[in-house]
N, C-alpha and C positions, 0 to 999 in steps of 0.2 A: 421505391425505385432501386434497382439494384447496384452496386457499386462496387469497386475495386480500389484497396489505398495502396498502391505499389503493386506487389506480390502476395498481398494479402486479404480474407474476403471478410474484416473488421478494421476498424478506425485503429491501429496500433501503433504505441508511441513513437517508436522509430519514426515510420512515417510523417507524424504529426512533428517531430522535433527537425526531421530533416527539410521539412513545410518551410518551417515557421524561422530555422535559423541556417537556411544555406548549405550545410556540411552533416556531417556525425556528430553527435553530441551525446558524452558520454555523462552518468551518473558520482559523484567521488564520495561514496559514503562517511555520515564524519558524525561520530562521537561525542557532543558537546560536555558530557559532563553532567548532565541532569539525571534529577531523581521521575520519581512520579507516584501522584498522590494516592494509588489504588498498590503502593509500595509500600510507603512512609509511616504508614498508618493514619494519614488523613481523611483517608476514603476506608482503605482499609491494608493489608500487608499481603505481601505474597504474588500479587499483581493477578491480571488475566492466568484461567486455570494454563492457558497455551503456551504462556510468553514463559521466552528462555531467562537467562539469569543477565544477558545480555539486552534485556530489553527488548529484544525486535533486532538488536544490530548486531546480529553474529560476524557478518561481514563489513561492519563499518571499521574504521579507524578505530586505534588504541587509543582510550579516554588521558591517560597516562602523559600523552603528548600534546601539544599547543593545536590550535584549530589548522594551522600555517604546514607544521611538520605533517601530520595525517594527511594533509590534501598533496605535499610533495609525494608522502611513501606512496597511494594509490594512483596518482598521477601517474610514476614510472611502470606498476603494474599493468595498468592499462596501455602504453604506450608498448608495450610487447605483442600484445593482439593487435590493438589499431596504429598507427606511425601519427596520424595527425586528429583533430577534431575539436569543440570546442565541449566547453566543462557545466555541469549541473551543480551546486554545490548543495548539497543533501544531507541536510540534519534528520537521522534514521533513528536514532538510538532512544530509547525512554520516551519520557514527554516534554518536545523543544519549545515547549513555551511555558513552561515550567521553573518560573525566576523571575527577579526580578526583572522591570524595563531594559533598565541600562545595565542590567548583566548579558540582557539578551540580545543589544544591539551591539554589546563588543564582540560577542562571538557571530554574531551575524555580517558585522561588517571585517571584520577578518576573513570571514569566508569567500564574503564577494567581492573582494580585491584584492583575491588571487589572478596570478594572469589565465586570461582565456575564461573566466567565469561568465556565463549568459544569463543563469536563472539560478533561484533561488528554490529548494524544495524543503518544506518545512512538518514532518509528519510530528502531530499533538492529537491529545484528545478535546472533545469538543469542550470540556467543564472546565478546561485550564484556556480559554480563550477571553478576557476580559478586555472591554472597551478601547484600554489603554495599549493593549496588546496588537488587539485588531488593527489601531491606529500606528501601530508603529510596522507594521506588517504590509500596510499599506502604504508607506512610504518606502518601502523599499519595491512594491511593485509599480511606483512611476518611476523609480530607477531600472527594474528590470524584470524581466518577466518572474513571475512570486508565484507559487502556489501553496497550499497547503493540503495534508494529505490526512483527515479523519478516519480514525479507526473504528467503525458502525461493526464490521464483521456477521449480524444479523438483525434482520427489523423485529424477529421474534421477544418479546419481553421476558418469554418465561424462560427462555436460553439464555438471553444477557443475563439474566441472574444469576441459574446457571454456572457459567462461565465466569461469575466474577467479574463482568464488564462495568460495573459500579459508577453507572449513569442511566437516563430513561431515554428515549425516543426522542422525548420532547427536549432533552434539553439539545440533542445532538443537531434537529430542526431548524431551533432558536439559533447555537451558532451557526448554521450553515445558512441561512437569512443574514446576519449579520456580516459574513463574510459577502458575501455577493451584493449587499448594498455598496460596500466599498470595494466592489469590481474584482475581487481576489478570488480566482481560481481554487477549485475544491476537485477533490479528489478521494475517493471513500474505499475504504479495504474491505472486502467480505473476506469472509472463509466458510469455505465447502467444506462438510461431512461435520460439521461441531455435534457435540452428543445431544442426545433429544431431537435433534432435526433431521426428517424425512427427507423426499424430495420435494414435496408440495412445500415444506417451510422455508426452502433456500430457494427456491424457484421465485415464490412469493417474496424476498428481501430482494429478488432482480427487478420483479416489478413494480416493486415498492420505489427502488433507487433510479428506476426508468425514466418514474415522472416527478424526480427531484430534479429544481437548477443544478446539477452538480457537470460537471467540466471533463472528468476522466475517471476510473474504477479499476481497482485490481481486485481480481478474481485468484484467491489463495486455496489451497487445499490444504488442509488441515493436518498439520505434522505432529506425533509426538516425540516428544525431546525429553530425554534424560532430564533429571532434575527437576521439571515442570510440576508444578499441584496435579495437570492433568494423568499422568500417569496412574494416581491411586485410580482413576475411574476406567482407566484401562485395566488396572490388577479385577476388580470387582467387577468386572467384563461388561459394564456400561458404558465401554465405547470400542465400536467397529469400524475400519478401516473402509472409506470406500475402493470399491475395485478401479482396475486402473479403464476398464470398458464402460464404466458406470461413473467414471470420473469426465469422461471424453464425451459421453453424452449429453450429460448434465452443460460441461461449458460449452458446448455446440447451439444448445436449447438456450441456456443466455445467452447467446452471441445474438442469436435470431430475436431477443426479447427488445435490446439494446437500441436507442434512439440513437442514428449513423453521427448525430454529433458531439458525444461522448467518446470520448479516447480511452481507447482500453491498454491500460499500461501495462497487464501482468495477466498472463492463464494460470499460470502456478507458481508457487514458490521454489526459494531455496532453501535447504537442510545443510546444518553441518555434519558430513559423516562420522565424525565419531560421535554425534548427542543423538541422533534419528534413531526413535527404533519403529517404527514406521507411518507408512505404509514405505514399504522399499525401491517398491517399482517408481516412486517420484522423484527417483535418484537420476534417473535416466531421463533427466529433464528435456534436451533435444528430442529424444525420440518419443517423447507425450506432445511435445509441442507440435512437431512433423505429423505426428496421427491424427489431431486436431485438423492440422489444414485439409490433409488427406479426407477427411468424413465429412468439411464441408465444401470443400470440390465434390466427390462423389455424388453428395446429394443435392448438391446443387444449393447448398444454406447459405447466407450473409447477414451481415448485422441490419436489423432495425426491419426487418421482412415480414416479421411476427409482431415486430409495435403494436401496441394498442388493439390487438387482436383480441 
């Protein structure tokens, strides 16, 4: 059945958070301080070939600072664009469950009782999610709305290797079962153009994620960053940029794969301009997002059109 969430022809967060909590609701990215075991040498060093030195949070808060200070400094930044709304508090950086219990409930309850705090966003990998974890995770979702945000990126096995993603399918499964017995919102990151993967392999990790319990999905396109392990496979020319036409298809073509009640929180990502060396054209974030809606107004696409097709 066809559908419209707002001004847009997919389930997108905006609309979903404007749903669900009355107003604007903005994101405050925050820093916790944590390591992660595909770092440490637990799993293994160096992390994902992708992931910057920052973990994932180029744009979070300074680790440097209390959980308290990072969420005032971005607070004010954001109140330059928007004047009022209410707050996400978003643990982005490394892996947030990555610590002890009660290390992870002081930085967690510092977060959400800042003022204006509605929800709780917790991005981990799935192999740092233990029982005790889960359960404490879950307590703060009868306080307030909780999600957590797993980083799959592909259902491909012979690419998470690859990539260094330094877990299997199955375990990623496992927690995501666990979380949804205990009613906690999940949310999975792909990324578009990884090396080794065609169209048909990233096509197949949408419909792979289709027909998972999962709640929301960001849809990333694959950045190279200074400093990354991935770069040597850019020197050795085993890894090509998608184009920015062959980028717009592809998430159009998801969009249509997507069950309407899945929330699509992200088309693409952000880069820092001084770490990006490319693809360049994903700089121009707005005008990849606008050309998006534009090819599927034109063609008349929506999400969940193509389900189970």
């Amino acid at each position: 059945m066809k559908k419209i969430w707002g001004d847009k022809r997919y389930y997108n967060l905006n609309y979903f958070l404007r749903d669900k909590f009355g107003e604007k609701v903005f994101k405050i990215s925050l820093d916790a301080g944590f390591s992660c075991p595909n770092r440490d040498g637990t799993i293994s060093r160096g992390g994902c070939l992708y992931c910057s030195e920052r973990g994932s949070g180029d744009f979070a808060g300074d680790r440097n600072f209390c959980i308290t200070r990072q969420f005032e400094d971005i607070k004010e930044m954001m109140k330059k664009k928007w004047k009022s709304g209410k707050y996400i508090a978003y643990f982005q950086a490394y892996t947030n469950t990555y610590a002890e219990v009660e290390e992870l409930r002081k930085k967690y309850e510092e977060a959400v009782n800042q003022e204006g705090v509605v929800a709780l966003a917790i991005a981990t990998r799935p192999d740092c999610l233990s029982e005790e974890i889960i359960e404490l995770i879950s307590e703060y979702n009868d306080r307030l709305y909780t999600w957590v945000e797993l980083g799959l990126q592909t259902s491909n096995e012979r690419v998470a290797k690859l990539i260094n993603r330094g877990y299997t399918l199955e375990i990623f499964e496992d927690a995501l079962l666990r979380l949804r017995k205990r009613n906690v919102d999940v949310v999975v990151h792909t990324i578009l153009g990884l090396p080794g993967e065609n169209r048909e392999d990233m096509i197949n990790t949408i419909k792979y994620l289709s027909h998972k319990d999962i709640q929301g999905i960001k849809l990333h396109l694959l950045h190279l960053l200074k400093g990354t392990p991935l770069v040597k496979l850019y020197e050795e020319e085993k890894l090509k940029f998608l184009e920015k036409d062959e980028y717009i298809d592809l998430l159009c073509e998801a969009i249509t794969l997507l069950p309407q009640n899945i929330v699509i929180h992200r088309l693409t990502g952000d880069a820092p301009r001084n770490l990006i060396i490319g693809p360049m054209w994903s700089l121009k974030k707005w005008e990849v997002l606008n050309d998006i809606d534009r090819k599927l107004k034109d063609e008349d696409l929506y999400q969940g059109m193509n389900f189970n097709k």
